[in-house]
N, C-alpha and C positions, 0 to 999 in steps of 0.2 A: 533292762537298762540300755542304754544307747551309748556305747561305747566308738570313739575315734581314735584310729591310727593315722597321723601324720607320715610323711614321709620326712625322712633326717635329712637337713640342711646343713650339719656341722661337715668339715673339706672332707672330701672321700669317705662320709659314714655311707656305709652301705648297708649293715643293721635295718632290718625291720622293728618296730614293737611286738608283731602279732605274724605267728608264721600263719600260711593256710588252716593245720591242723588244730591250730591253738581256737581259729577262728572255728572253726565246725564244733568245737566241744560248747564254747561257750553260745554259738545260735542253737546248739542242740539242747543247749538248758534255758532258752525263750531269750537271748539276749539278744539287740539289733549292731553290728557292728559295721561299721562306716570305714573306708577303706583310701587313703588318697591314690589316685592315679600314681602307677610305676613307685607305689612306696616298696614294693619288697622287688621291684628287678633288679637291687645290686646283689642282692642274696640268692636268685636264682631262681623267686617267685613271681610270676607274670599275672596281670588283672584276673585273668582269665582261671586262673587259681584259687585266687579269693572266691571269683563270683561261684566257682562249682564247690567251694565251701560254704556258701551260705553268705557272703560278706556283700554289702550294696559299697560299689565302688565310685566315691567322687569325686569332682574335677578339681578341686583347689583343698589348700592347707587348712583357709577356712572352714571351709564344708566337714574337714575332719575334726577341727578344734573347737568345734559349736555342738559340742554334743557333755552328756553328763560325766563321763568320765574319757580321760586321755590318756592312752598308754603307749610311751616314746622307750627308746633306748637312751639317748642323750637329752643334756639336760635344754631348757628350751634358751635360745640364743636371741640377741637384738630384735631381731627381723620378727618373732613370734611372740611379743613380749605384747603387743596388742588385741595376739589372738586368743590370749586366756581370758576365762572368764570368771566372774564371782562366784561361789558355793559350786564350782568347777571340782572335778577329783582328778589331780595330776599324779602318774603312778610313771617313774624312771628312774634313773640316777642324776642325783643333783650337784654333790660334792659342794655344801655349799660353805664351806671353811674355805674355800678358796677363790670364794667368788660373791665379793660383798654387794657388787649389783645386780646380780641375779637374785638371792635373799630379799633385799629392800623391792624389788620388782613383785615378789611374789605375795610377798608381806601387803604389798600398794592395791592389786590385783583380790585379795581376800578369798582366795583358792583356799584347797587343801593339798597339800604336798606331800606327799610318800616318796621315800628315796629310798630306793632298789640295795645302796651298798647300808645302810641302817638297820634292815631288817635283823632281827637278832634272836637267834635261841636260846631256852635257856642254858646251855651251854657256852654260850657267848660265840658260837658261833654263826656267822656271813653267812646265810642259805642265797642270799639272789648273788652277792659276788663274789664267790667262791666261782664261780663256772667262768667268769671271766678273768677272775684272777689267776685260772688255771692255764688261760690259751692266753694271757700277759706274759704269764712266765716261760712259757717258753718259746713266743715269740721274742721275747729280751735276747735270747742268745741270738735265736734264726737272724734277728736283724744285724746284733750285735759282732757275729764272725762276717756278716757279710761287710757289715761296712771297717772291719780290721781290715778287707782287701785294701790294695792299694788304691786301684781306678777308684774304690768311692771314698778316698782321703785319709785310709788307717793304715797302719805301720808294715800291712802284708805280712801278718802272722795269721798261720792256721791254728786255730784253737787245739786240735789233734795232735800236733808236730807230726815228724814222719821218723822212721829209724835212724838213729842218729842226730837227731833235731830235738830239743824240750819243748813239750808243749806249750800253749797258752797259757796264760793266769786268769783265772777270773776269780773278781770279788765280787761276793752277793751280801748286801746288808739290808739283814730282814731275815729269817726264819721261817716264814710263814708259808702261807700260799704260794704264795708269786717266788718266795725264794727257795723254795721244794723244788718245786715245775723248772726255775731255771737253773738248778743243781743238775736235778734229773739228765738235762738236755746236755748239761756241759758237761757233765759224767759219760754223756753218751759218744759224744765227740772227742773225746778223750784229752780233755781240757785238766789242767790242773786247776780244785776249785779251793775256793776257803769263803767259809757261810760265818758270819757275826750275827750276835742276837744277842738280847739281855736277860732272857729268857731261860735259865739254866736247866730246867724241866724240858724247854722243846728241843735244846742242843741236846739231850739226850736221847728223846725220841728220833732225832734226824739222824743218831751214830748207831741206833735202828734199821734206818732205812739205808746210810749210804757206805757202816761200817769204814775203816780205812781208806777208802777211795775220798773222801772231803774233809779238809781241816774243818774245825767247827770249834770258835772260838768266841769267848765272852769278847761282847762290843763297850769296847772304851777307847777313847782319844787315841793313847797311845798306841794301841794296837791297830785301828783303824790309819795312822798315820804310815804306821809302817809298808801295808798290804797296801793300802793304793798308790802309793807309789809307783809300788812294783809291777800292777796290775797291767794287763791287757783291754780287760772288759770288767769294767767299773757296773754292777748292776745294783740302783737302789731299789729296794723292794719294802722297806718300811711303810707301815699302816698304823695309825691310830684312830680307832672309828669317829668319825665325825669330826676330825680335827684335823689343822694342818701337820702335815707330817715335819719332825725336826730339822734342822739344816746338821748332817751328821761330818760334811766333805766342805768345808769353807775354800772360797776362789784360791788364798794363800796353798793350800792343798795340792787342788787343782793346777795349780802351776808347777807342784811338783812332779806329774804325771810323766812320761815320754809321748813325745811327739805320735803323734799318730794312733794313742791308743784311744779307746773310746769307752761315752759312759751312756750306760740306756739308764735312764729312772722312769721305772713303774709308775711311783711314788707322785708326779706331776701334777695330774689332777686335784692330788691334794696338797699344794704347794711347792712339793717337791723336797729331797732332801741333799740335794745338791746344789749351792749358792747359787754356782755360773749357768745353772740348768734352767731354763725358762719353755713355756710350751712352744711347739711347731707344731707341723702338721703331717699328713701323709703325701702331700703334694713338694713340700720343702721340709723332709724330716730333721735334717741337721745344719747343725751350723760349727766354727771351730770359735776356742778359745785358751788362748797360750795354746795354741797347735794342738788341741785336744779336741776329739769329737763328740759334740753333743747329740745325742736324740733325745728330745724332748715330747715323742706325738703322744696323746693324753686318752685316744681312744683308737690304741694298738689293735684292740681285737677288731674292730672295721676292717683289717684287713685281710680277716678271711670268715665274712658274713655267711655263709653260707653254712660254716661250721658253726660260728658263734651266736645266731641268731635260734638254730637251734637248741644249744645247749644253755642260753639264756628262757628260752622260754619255757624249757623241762622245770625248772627252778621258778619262774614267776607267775607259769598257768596255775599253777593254785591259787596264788594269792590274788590275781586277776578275780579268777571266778566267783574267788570267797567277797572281794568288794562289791562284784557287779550283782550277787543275789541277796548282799546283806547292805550295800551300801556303808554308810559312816560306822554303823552297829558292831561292821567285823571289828573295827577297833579297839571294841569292846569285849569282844570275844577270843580276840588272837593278840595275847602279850607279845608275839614275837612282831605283827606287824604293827602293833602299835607304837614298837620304839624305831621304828621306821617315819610315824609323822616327825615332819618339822616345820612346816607352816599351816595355821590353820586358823580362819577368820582374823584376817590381820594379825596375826602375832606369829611371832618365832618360837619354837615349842622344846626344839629338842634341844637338852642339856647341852651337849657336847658343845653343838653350833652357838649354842649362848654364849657362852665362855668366850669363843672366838669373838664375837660380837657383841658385850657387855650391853651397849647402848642401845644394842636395838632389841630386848629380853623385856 
């Protein structure tokens, strides 16, 4: 199969599809893979990497997006929306509950769409975002105490405190992935934390892992109302596969915040669950509202490609290879990637996204 790696166009993605490595396994199983110029130098991989893996590297996005199958990290933006093609195999992340024109784009277009965070086992868990929701989460804090500094507009608390001083607060709503990893980190910084979930089973598991060091509390209104107040570092990390995530923090809320304190949502890409929370970017990450700091950037882990383009691809070279040797068939073959389609010959396919988009099912 003739597989293309575009280079990402979304602000500061610096993500690859395809590391060199990934590319050697799959031309070592007869596959030809197509390489766009400087698509992996934000990650640390130069042409010249590719080519000594087996990859033919070429001069335009076109030249990568005219082949049988496309594998991106992000999902494809305005500018690429004419470089897809019919009975095309698109294999990335889509998110498309939150993105009614990209959906109708692809629907228009008559691809097949595979979306990296959809993959499912049966365990009902995330095998391709799981590894990004791992360096999400704990970039939430990294970003999060940094811009508590003052110079970059938050209230000049150290998450730690110091002898004599109470630490930070941080709220993390969400349980999951993303809210482990940014437990973890705020546990490490010696942050006061408290984890909400509805989830009564995995608040259990987390008193597991984090014992006395992390409140871990059932998520309801009122309890949610009390904590962000208080908070420092606001982190939403709520997930519903394939759906927009709930608004758990409304603007009236957020107005009850303190000055200066700040809120990261993970959450973004899939709507968000934070009202006043809207996306940014890695270039203009925040912005204020009622004197609160938002970060909104929707592909955190861009900013440190290097790590995360590897630890994305340990997770998606399987399913890569298994498309590129079996084609539409693996779908057939692999329950977990097949609750990964959502668009496929004109039609919108996966439940979830239907729901969001009744009209176009």
């Amino acid at each position: 199969m003739e597989i293309g790696v575009p280079k990402e166009i979304k602000n500061q993605e610096f993500r690859v599809g395809l590391s060199p490595s990934s590319v050697r396994t799959l031309v070592e199983a007869g596959h030809t893979v197509f390489i766009e110029t400087q698509a992996g130098i934000g990650a640390g991989f130069a042409d010249q990497d590719y080519v000594q893996a087996g990859a033919q590297v070429v001069p335009s996005a076109k030249d990568a997006w005219s082949r049988e199958m496309v594998v991106k990290v992000k999902e494809p933006l305005p500018a690429e929306y004419d470089l897809m093609q019919k009975d095309q195999l698109l294999f990335t992340y889509l998110h498309l509950a939150a993105a009614r024109e990209l959906t109708e784009q692809l629907m228009r277009v008559g691809l097949t769409a595979i979306a990296y965070e959809t993959v499912e086992l049966p365990n009902r868990s995330l095998p391709l975002l799981t590894p990004m929701s791992i360096i999400a989460g704990r970039l939430s804090v990294q970003f999060g105490a940094r811009f508590l500094e003052r110079q970059q507009g938050g209230r000049g608390v150290l998450l730690g405190g110091v002898p004599g001083v109470k630490p930070g607060k941080v709220v993390i709503l969400g349980g999951g992935v993303v809210g482990t990893e940014a437990a973890k980190m705020a546990v490490g910084l010696g942050a006061q934390v408290q984890i909400f979930d509805i989830n009564v089973e995995r608040l259990s598991y987390l008193e597991t892992l984090f014992g006395s060091r992390v409140e871990l509390l059932y998520s309801n209104s009122a309890e949610i109302e009390t904590a962000v107040a208080e908070a420092d570092l606001l982190i939403g990390a709520v997930l519903v596969p394939g759906r927009r995530a709930p608004i758990l923090v409304p603007a009236s809320l957020v107005e009850q915040m303190r000055t200066g304190s700040v809120i990261v949502d993970v959450a973004v890409d899939q709507g968000g669950c934070v009202e006043t929370l809207h996306p940014t970017s890695h270039t203009q990450p925040t912005y204020e509202v009622f004197g609160v700091v938002h970060y909104g950037v929707p592909n955190m882990p861009g900013a440190v490609p290097w790590t995360a383009t590897q630890a994305l691809n340990n997770s998606t070279l399987p399913y890569v290879v298994k498309l590129a040797n079996q084609g539409l068939k693996a779908l057939e073959t692999d329950d977990a990637l097949a609750k990964g389609l959502n668009v496929q010959a004109h039609r919108l396919v996966h439940p979830a996204v239907q729901q969001v988009f009744p009209d176009l099912a």
